[in-house]
N, C-alpha and C positions, 0 to 999 in steps of 0.2 A: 504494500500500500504506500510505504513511504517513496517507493519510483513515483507512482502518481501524480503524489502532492509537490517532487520537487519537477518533475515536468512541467505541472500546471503553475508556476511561478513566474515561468519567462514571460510572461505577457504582461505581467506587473513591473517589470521594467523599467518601461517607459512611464507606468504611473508614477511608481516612488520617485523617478525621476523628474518630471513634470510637478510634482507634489513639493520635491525638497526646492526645488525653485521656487514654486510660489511662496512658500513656508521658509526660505532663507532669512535669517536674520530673527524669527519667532523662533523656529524648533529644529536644535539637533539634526542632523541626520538618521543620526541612531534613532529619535522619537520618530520622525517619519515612517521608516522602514518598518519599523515596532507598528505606528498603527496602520501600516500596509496588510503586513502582514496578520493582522487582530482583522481586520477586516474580510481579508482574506476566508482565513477561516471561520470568521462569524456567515459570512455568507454560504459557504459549501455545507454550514450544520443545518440553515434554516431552509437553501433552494437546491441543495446537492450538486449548485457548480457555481461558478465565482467568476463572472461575466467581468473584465475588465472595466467597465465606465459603471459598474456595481462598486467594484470595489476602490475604485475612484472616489465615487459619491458618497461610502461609507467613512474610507478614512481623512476625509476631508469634514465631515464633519466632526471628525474624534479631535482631529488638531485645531479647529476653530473652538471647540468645544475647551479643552487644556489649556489656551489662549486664554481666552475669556474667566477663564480659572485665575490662571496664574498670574493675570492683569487684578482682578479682586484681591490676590495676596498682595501684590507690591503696591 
């Protein structure tokens, strides 16, 4: 199973990629790829496949989400 899930990553790519750009200067790298990948598999548990502009739209919301966190702390 574990081929699967690392097959099914190359397409997320160019999200986390496209992602850590908009998000440079907010979050990590490392936070990106972290909620890429949470996304990722939030989506494969709930629709059993993880449509890239799914998993786009989920973890874009996680880091606008952690933003808005982390701006209420400072």
């Amino acid at each position: 199973m574990s081929e699967r899930i690392e097959a099914d990553t190359s397409p997320y790519v160019e999200v986390e990629s496209a992602l850590r750009d908009e998000f440079a200067g907010v979050h990590s790298a490392s936070t990106v790829t972290r909620c890429v990948e949470a996304a990722h598999y939030g989506a494969l548990e709930v629709t059993g496949y993880a449509h890239p502009g799914l998993v786009e739209r989920i973890a874009r919301k996680h880091l606008h989400v952690l933003a808005l966190v982390a701006s209420e702390r400072g």
